[in-house]
N, C-alpha and C positions, 0 to 999 in steps of 0.2 A: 596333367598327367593322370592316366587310369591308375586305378587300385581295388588291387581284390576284397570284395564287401567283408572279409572273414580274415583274412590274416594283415591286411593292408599294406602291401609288398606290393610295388608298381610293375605292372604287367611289362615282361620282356618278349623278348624277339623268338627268342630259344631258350628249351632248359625246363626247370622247374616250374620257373613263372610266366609260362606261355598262356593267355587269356584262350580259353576253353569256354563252351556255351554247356551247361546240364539243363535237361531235361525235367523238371519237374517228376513228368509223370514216365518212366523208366522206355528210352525208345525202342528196348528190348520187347516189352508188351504192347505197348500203346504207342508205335511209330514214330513221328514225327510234329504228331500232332499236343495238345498240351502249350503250356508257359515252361518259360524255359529264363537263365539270365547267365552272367560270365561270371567265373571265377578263373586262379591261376589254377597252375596243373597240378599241382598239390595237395591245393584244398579239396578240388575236383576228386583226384583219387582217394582222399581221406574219406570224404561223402559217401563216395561210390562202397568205400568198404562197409559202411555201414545201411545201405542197405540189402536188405536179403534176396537171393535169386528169385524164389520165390513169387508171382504175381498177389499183391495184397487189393485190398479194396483202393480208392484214390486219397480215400481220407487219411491213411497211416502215411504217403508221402508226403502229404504236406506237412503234417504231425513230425517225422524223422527230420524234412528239413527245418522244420522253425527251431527243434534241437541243434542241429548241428548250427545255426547261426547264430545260436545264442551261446555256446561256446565260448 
């Protein structure tokens, strides 16, 4: 059974904990291109709120996420 690296709630079907891909590096600036890995849809949007609209350099993403995983 999967499970989300951050909260450890095993990925469903529908719902909250629907396995979602994020982007490392925000596909809003940087497309498609980047590492990327799954969480559910929750932790996904928790992430998301913390980072800033904003385009930052590449090094503050990885910086924000190694925060939020360590959570």
């Amino acid at each position: 059974m999967e499970v989300c690296p951050v909260c450890g709630s095993a990925y469903r079907q529908l719902g909250n904990r629907q396995k979602t891909c994020h982007h490392v590096l925000p596909k809003r600036h940087f497309g498609e291109t980047g590492e990327r890995f799954y969480l559910c849809r929750t932790c996904h949007n928790e992430l998301e709120r913390q980072i800033p609209f904003g385009r930052l350099p590449e090094k503050h993403y990885y910086d924000i996420l190694r925060s939020f995983l360590r959570e």
